[in-house]
Structures are given as structure tokens and as C-alpha cells.
C-alpha positions in Angstrom: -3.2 -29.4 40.1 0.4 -30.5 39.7 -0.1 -31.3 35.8 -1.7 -27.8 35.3 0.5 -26.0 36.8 3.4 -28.3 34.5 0.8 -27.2 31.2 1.1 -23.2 32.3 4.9 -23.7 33.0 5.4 -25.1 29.3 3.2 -22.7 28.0 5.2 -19.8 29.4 8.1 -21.1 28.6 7.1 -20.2 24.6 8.6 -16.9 23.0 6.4 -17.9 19.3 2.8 -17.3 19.1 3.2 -20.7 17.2 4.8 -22.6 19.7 2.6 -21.0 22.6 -0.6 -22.4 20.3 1.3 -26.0 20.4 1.2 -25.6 24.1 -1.8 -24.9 24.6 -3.7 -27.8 22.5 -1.4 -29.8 24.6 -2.7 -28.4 27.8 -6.3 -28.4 26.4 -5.9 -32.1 25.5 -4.4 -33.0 28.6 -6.3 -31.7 31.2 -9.7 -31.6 29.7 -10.1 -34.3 26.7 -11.9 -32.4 24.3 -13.2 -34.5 21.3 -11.9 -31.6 19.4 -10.3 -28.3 19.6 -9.2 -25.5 17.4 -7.5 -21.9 18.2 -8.6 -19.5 15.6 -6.7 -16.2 15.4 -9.0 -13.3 14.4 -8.4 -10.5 12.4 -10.1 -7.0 12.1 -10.0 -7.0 8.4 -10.8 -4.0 5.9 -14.0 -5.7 4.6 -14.6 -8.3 7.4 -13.7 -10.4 10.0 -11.6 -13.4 9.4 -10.4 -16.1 11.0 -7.7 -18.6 10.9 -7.5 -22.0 12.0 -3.6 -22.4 13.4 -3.9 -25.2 16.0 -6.1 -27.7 17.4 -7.3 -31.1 17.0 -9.3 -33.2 14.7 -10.4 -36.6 13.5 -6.8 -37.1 11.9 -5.3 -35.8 15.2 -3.4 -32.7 16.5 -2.8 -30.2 13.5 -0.8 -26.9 14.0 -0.6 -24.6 11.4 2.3 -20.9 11.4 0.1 -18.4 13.0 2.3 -15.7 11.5 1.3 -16.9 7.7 -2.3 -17.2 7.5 -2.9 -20.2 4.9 -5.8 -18.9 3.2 -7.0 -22.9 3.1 -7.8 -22.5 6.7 -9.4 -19.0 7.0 -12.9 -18.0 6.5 -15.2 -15.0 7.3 -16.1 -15.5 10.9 -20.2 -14.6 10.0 -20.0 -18.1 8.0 -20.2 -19.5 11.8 -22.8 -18.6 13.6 -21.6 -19.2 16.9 -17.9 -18.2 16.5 -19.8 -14.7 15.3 -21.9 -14.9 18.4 -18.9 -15.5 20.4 -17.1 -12.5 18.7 -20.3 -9.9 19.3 -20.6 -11.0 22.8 -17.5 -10.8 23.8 -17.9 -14.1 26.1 -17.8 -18.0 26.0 -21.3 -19.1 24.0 -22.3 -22.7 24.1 -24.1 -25.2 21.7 -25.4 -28.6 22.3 -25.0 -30.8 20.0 -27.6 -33.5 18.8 -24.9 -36.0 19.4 -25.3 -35.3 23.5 -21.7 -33.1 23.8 -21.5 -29.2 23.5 -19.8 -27.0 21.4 -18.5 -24.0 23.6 -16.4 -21.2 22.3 -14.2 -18.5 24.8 -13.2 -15.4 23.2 -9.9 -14.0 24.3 -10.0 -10.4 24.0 -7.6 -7.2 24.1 -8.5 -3.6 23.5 -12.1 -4.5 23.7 -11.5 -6.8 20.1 -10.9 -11.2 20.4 -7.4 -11.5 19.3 -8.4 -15.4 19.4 -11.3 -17.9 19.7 -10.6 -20.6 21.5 -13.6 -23.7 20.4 -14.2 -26.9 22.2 -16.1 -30.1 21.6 -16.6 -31.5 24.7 -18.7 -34.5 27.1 -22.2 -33.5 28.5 -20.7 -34.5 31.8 -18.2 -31.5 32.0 -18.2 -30.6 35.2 -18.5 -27.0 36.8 -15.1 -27.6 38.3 -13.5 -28.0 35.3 -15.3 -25.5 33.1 -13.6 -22.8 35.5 -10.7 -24.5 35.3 -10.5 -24.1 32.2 -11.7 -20.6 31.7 -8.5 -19.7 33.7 -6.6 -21.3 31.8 -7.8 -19.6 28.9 -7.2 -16.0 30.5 -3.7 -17.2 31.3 -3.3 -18.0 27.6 -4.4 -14.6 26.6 -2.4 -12.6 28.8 0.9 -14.7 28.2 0.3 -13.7 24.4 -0.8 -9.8 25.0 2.8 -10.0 26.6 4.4 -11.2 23.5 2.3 -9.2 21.5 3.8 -6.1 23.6 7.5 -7.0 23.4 6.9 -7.7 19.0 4.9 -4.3 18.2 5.8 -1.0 18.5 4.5 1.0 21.5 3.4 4.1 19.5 2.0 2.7 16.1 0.8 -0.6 17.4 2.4 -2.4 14.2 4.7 -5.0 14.5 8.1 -3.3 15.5 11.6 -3.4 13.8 13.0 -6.3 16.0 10.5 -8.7 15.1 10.7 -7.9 11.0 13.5 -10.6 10.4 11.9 -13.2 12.1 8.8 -12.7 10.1 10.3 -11.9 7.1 12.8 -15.6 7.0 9.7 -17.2 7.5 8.3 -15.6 4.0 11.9 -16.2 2.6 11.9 -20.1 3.9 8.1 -20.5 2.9 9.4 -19.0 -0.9 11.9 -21.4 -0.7 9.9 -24.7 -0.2 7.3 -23.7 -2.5 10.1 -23.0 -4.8 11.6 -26.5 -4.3 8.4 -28.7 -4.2 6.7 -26.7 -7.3 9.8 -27.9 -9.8 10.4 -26.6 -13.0 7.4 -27.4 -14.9 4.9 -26.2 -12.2 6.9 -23.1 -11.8 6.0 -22.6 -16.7 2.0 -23.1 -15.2 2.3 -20.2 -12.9 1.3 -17.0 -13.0 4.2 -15.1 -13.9 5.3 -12.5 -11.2 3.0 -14.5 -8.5 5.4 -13.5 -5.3 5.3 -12.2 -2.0 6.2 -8.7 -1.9 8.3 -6.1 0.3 7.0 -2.8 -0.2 9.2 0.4 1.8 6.8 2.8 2.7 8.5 6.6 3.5 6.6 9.5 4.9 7.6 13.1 2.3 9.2 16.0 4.0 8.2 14.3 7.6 10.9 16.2 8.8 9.1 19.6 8.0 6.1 18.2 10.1 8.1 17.5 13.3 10.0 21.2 12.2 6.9 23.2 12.0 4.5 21.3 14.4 6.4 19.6 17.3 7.1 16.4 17.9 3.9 15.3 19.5 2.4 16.5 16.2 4.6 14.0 14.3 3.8 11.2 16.3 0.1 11.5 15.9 0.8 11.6 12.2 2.4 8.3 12.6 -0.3 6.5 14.2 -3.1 8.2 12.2 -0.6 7.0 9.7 -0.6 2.9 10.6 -4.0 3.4 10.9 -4.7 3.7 7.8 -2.3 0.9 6.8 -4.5 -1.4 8.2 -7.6 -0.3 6.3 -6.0 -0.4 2.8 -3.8 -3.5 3.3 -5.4 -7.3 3.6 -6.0 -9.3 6.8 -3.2 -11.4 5.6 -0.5 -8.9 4.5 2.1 -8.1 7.5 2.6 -4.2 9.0 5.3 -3.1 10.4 7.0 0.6 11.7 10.6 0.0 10.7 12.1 3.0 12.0 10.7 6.7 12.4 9.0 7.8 9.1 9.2 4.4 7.3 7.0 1.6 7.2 7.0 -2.1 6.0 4.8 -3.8 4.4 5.1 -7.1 3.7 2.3 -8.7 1.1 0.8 -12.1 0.6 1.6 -13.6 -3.0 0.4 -11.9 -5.6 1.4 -10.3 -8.9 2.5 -7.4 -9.9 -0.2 -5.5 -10.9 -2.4 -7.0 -8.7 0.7 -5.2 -5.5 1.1 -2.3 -7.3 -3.4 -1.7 -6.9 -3.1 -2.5 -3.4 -0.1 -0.1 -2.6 -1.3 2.7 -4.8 -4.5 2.4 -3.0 -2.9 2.7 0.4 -1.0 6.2 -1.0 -4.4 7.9 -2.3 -6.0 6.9 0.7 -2.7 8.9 3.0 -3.4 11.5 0.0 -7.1 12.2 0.8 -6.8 12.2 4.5 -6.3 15.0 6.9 -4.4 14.6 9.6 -4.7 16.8 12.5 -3.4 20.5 12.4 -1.0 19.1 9.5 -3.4 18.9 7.2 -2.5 16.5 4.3 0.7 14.6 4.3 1.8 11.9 1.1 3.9 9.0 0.9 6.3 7.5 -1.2 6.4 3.6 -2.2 9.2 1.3 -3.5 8.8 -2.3 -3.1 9.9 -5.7 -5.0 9.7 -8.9 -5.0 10.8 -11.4 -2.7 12.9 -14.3 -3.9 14.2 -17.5 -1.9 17.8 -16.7 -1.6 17.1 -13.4 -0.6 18.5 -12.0 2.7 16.5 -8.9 4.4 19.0 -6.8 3.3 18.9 -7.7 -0.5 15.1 -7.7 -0.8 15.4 -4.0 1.3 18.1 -2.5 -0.5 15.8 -3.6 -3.9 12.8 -2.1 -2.3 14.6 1.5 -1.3 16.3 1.4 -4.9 13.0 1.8 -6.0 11.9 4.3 -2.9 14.4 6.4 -3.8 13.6 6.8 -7.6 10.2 7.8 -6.5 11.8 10.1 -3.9 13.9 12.0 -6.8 10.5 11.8 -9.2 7.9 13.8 -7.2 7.3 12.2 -4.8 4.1 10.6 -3.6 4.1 7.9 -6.2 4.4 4.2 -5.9 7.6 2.5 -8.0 8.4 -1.0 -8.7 12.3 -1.9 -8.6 11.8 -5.2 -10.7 9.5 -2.5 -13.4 12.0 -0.1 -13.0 15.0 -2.6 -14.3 12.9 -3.6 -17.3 12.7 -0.6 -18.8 16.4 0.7 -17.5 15.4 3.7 -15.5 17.6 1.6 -12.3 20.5 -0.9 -12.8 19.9 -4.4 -11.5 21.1 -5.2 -8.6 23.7 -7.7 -8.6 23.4 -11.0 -6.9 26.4 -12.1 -4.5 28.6 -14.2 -5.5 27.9 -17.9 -4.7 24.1 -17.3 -4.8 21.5 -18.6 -7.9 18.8 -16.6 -8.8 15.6 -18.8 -8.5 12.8 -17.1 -10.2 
């Protein structure tokens, strides 16, 4: 008893769905031995559901991967496993045995009726029934410790991730540029695709103000989260929403190229174009984003990425603009870098 109660007081302790997944395969390990673990995070998808493999362990021993970056070497569509897909249609643990004599059992942890998680253990015939609700406890104290930090990061109206947490996410991209930057070197960097980057895109509701104006403000909020919602159709599993601040929204995409952002973004604005919303009616959106480069700060790759919103602001509106397009062919001035700072790519 003493050394779960120490694995829940560590576990709470964590402010990082990363470090609270570290926790957790410690307690997992520790109290209950599994032959081997893995936490997948699950998400909804556009197309289907996905899941990623941040922590656990394995024949080459504990593993823990950023549960904020998906690594696309660890995801897969959660029908490829049957019993993870069980597990997620179910909505409760499912069990396997294995020829081998162990069993594979899998917990779901759920919120809003959906598993945030998946939680899979390999472990002894002789597990007892003690231990198995031991374990299912502290499973539910694992998913309730993150729906907590899932409610301090996201916004309460939207549901997106909420302005406070942006930083954090966004120096992780920024840090994650950087290394692949470094350990690529120069002639790795000639092989790649050229304009292969992650991407901030600023995402800016037209003549909201008119809405809340002519409608109320109850009006405008339900255009907000009729709003995120659709975000979360048009964007990828992988690409990172967030409500920045009243009319504006963040998006923050997985590497790519240009033309390959510039679909995904467009497609997100006709969708907002073709849908009606409420007693507004139809609503449009207007787009700048760019680049992301490893010395940025969040203020140089936002200030790039509203250069570019505001050119599409003072050209009609409801268009999508590209600040790192819009330099080439001299409609916007280049930013200038601070002094001090090289420009990496």
C-alpha cells in the first residue's frame, strides 16, 4: 500500500502530460511487473482513429516518447489492432490470452464518452483479482489526474488548447526544428525537400465584431465553437489547435511544404465558407501563416504569420496568404532578423 500510494504521489506531482506518462510506466512497472507496457494516446482524427505510442516498455527497456509531438514512426490507425479497436468500441478493459500462457489486457481511459488513452499490458496468467483492481484504480487515477491538466491547458469555451499553453508547445516545435536542424548538417539539409517545415498559421474570424454587434454575445460564442469545430475536421490528427485570443485561432502544423500547408489551410477556409452557423448564417476567415525556423521566438514566427494575415485582411478578405510567398514576389518586406541571431534555413 505504502509504495502505491508513493507511485500516485509522484504521479501527481507531474504538470506535463509527458512526465505524468513517465510516471505512470514507473508505477505500472513497479507495482505490477508487466512483461510489457505501452500508453497510447488516441486521437479522433478527420479520416480515422490514430494512435500513438508515447511511453511504455519493451524488450530494449523503458521507452518514452513527447506526447505533445506525435512521431509519426510510432502512430498507426487503431483498426490495424484488433483488440486496441475493441477496446476503443467498448469503451472498457478487453483481454487476450496469449499462446505463450500470459494475457494481453487493454483499459481504455475515457472523457466525454471518447478514450483519450489506451493503457495495454502484457502480463502473468497468475495475476491475481486483487491486483487487477488494483490496478484498474490506478488507471482511473491516471485519467482523472490528466482530464485535470487537460482542463487547466484548453480553453473552457472552444475546447482547443488555450493561449497559456501555446509557448510551451510551440518551444517544443522550435527546439525539435533546432535538433533536426543540427543533426541533419549541411549536406542532408541540399537532399531535402525544399520548404519541408512546421508551420504557424494565424487564423482571424471577418467582421466578427458585426456578429457579436448584430446577434449578442451568446451568438458569437457559439460561432466560436461551431468554429474549432470545424478546425478539427480539416486539420490532421497531428497538427496542434489552439484559441489564442477572441476571434483568432492558431494553428500550428506538422512539417510539410508549402504547397502541401497552403491545401490544408485553404481547405479549412472553404469548409468555414460553406458552413452555416446558427442564426448568423455564413461567416469566412482569413489566413496568414509562415514558416517556422529554429532561432525563432513566438513573437517572430507570429508577427511573420499576422504580416501575412493582415495582407489578406486589406485584400478581401477570406483568403489564405503566405508571408515567406508574399516576400518572394515583394507584395511585403521581409522581416528583419535581430541582431545577434543567424538565419538557419
Amino acid at each position: 500500500m505504502l509504495e502505491l500510494i508513493s507511485h500516485v504521489v509522484r504521479i501527481s506531482a507531474r504538470r506535463d502530460r509527458t512526465e505524468i506518462n513517465s510516471a505512470m510506466v514507473d508505477a505500472l512497472l513497479g507495482l505490477f511487473h508487466p512483461q510489457r507496457l505501452t500508453i497510447y494516446r488516441c486521437y479522433a482524427g478527420n479520416k480515422k482513429a490514430m494512435v500513438f505510442a508515447c511511453a511504455g516498455y519493451g524488450p530494449n527497456g523503458q521507452f518514452l516518447r513527447n506526447a505533445y509531438l506525435p512521431d509519426h514512426r510510432y502512430c498507426q490507425p487503431i483498426e490495424r489492432d484488433p483488440l486496441l479497436n475493441r477496446c476503443r468500441k467498448e469503451r472498457s478493459a478487453v483481454i487476450d490470452f496469449l499462446d505463450d500462457g500470459t494475457h494481453r489486457i487493454v483499459f481504455p481511459v475515457i472523457r466525454l464518452d471518447e478514450p483519450i488513452y489506451l493503457i495495454e499490458l502484457i502480463l502473468a496468467d497468475e495475476f491475481s483479482a486483487d491486483h487487477r483492481v488494483t490496478l484498474m484504480g490506478l488507471i482511473e487515477y491516471f485519467g482523472n489526474h490528466i482530464s485535470l491538466l487537460d482542463y487547466g491547458e484548453a480553453d473552457t469555451l472552444t475546447g482547443l488548447a488555450s493561449r497559456k499553453t501555446f509557448d510551451k508547445h510551440l518551444f517544443e516545435l522550435l527546439g525539435k526544428a533546432a535538433s533536426d536542424e543540427m543533426l541533419s548538417g549541411p549536406e542532408s539539409r541540399r537532399r531535402s525537400t525544399p520548404g519541408s517545415s512546421h508551420w504557424l498559421a494565424v487564423c482571424d474570424i471577418d467582421n466578427f465584431k458585426q456578429v457579436n454587434d448584430n446577434f449578442g454575445h451568446l451568438i458569437g460564442d457559439e460561432v466560436l465553437i461551431m468554429l474549432a469545430q470545424e478546425m478539427r475536421q480539416s486539420f490532421r490528427f497531428d497538427d496542434q489547435l489552439f484559441r489564442f485570443g477572441g476571434e483568432e485561432f492558431i494553428a500550428l502544423l506538422q512539417p510539410t511544404e508549402e504547397q502541401f500547408a497552403l491545401a490544408t489551410l485553404e481547405r479549412f477556409r472553404a469548409n468555414v465558407e460553406k458552413q452555416l452557423f446558427s442564426r448568423v448564417g455564413r461567416i469566412t476567415v482569413s489566413i496568414g501563416f509562415s514558416a517556422l525556423m529554429p532561432n525563432d521566438t513566438p513573437t517572430d514566427v507570429i508577427d511573420r504569420a499576422d504580416e501575412a494575415l493582415y495582407f489578406a485582411k486589406r485584400n478581401g478578405r477570406n483568403r489564405v496568404d503566405c508571408y515567406e510567398k508574399l516576400v518572394a514576389s515583394g507584395d511585403v518586406a521581409a522581416r528583419e532578423i535581430a541582431k545577434g541571431e543567424v538565419e538557419l534555413f
